[in-house]
C-alpha positions in Angstrom: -21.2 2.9 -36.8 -22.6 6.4 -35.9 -25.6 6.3 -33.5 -25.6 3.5 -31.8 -25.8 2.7 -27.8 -21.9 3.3 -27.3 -22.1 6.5 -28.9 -21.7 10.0 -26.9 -21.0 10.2 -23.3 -22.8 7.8 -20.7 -26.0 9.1 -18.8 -25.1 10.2 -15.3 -26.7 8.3 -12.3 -29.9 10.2 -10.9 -27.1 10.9 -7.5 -24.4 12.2 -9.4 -26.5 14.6 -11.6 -28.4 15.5 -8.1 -25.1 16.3 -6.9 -24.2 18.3 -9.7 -26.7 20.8 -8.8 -28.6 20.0 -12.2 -25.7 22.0 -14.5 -28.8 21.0 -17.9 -31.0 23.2 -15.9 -34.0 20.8 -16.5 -36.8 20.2 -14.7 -37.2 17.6 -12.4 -40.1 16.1 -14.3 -37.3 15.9 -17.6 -34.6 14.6 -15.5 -37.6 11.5 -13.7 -38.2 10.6 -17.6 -35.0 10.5 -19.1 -33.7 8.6 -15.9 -34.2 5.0 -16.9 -32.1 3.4 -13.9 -33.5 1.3 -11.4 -33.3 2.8 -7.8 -31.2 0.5 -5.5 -31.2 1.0 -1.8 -27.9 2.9 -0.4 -26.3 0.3 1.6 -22.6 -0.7 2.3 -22.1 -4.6 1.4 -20.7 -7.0 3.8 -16.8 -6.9 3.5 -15.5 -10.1 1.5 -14.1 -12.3 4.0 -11.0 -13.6 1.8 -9.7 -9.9 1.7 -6.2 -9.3 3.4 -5.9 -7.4 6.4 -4.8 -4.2 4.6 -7.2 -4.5 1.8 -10.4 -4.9 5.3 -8.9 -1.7 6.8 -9.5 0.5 3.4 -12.7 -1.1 3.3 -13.7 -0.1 6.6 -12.3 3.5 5.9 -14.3 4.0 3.0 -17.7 2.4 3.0 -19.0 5.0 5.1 -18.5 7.8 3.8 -19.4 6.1 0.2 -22.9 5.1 1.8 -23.4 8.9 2.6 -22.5 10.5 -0.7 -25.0 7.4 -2.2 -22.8 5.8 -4.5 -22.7 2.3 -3.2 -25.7 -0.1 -3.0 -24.7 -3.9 -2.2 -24.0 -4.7 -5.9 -21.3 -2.7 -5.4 -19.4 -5.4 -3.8 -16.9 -7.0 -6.3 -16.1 -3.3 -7.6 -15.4 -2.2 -4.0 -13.8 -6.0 -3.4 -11.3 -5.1 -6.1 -10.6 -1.8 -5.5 -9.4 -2.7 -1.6 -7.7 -6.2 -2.9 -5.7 -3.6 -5.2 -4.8 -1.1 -2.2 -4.4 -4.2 -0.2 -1.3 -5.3 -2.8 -0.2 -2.0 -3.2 0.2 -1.6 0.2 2.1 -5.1 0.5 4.3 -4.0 -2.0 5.1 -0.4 -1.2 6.3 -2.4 2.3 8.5 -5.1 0.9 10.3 -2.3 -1.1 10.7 -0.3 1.7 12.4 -3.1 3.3 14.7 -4.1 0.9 16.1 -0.5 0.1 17.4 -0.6 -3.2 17.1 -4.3 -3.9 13.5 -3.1 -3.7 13.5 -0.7 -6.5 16.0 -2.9 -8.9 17.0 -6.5 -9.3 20.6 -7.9 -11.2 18.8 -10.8 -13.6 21.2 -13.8 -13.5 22.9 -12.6 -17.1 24.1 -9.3 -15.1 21.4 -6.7 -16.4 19.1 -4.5 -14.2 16.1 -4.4 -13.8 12.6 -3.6 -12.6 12.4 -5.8 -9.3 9.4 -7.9 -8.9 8.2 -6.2 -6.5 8.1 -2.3 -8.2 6.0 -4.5 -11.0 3.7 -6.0 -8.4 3.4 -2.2 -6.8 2.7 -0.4 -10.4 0.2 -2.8 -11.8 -2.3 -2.5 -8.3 -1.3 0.7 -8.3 -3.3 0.7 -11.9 -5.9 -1.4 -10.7 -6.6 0.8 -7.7 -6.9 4.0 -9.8 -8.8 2.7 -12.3 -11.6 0.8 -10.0 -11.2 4.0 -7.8 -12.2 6.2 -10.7 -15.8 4.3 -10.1 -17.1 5.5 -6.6 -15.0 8.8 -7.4 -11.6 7.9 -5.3 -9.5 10.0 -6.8 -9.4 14.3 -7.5 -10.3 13.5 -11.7 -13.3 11.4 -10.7 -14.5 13.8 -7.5 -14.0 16.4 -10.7 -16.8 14.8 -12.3 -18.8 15.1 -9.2 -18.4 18.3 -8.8 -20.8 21.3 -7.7 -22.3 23.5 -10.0 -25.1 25.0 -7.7 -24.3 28.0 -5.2 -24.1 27.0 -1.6 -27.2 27.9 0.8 -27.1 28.0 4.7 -28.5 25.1 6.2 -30.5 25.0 9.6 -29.7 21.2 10.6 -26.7 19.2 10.2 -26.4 17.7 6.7 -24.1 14.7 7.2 -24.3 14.4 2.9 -23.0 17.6 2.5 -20.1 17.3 4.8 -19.1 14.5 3.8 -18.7 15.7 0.1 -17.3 18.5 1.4 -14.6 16.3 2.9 -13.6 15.3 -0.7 -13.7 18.4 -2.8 -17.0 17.3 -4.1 
């Protein structure tokens, strides 16, 4: 059915388009009316408490720099939750394979065939997981892509801990 809410692309967030350097060259007073999002306070949610080790450190290394760019509030938290819980496995995995060398990589089923080992499986579906919740707070080079510039860069007089920080990821 032609026209209805799942047509065309999804509207930007306010932060992303802001980012973006305002490529539809409208005016702010445009962009304020056609944004119909609620504003949410930037803030990093508490880390889950059930998360492994692994899956805490990521979240540690990340929140920050997602509070900076703005594109984390605290309803953020599953979304960030399963991202890390996916690196977190990953990571586990990637480990155990490492470990068992080639036994890692391939298992002999009982009837004599090879084949994907458990833990290659367990390594390429978080490995999905964490790209695909990633794409969301833009964790990967497609998704900073999206974010990108399209405004000329000016000099600044103070430190702009926003703008390094999305310089830090191509952004």
């Amino acid at each position: 059915m032609a026209g209805n809410n799942n047509s065309g692309r999804r509207p930007l967030p306010a932060n992303v388009h802001a980012i973006r350097g305002n490529p539809s060259k409208k005016s702010a007073r445009d962009l304020s009316h056609e944004v119909q999002e609620p504003k949410l306070k930037v803030e990093a949610p508490p880390c889950p408490a059930h998360l492994s080790k692994d899956a805490k450190a990521e979240w540690r290394r990340i929140v920050k720099d997602l509070e900076i760019l703005g594109l984390i509030s605290k309803l953020d938290r599953g979304a960030l939750a399963a991202y890390c819980a996916a690196w977190g496995d990953w990571k586990h995995a990637r480990e155990k394979m490492a470990e068992l060398e080639e036994r890692g990589y391939v298992e002999q089923t009982p009837s004599g065939y090879r084949q994907i080992s458990s833990w290659m499986q367990i390594a390429n579906r978080a490995e999905e997981r964490m790209l695909k919740v990633g794409d969301l707070f833009g964790l990967n080079p497609s998704a900073r892509a999206k974010l990108g510039t399209g405004h000329a860069q000016q000099g600044e007089l103070f430190p702009n801990e926003q703008r390094e920080t999305a310089a830090k990821y191509g952004l």
